[in-house]
C-alpha positions, -999 to +999 in steps of 0.1 A: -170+593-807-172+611-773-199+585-755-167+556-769-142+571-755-157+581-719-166+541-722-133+534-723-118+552-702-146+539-672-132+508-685-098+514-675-110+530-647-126+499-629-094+477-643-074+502-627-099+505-593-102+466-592-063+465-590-061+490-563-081+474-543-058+439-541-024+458-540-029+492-526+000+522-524+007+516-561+025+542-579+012+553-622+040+534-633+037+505-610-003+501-621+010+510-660+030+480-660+007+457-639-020+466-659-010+465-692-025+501-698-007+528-718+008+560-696-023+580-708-044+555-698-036+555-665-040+589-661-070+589-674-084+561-655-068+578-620-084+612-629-121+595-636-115+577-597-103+609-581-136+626-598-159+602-586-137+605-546-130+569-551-091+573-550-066+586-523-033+599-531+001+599-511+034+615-517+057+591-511+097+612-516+091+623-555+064+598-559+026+595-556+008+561-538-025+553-555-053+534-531-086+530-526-105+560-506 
C-alpha cells in the first residue's frame, strides 16, 4: 500500500511540477483548481518538489507563490 501511494503522490507531483513550469507564481489554491487535484493533494505533491529542491516558495501578503527553483 505504501510503494501505491508514494506512486501517486510523484504522480501529482510532476502534474503539479509540469504546471508550474508554464504558469509560474501559482498559489495551492490556484494549482488545486487548475489541476483538478484535491487540497491534500497538492500539499502532498508541493512537499515531494520542495524535498527533491525542485520548488521555490514566495510570500506574497498572506499568501505563498509556488514556481519552479
Amino acid at each position: 500500500m505504501e510503494i501505491l501511494l508514494n506512486h501517486e503522490i510523484g504522480t501529482h507531483a510532476g502534474k503539479v511540477y509540469q504546471h508550474l513550469v508554464q504558469n509560474p507564481a501559482l498559489t495551492a489554491t490556484a494549482i488545486r483548481k487548475d489541476v483538478g487535484l484535491t487540497a491534500r493533494e497538492v500539499d502532498q505533491a508541493l512537499g515531494w518538489l520542495a524535498r527533491e529542491a525542485k520548488l521555490s516558495a514566495e510570500r506574497d501578503g498572506r499568501a505563498l507563490r509556488y514556481s519552479v527553483a
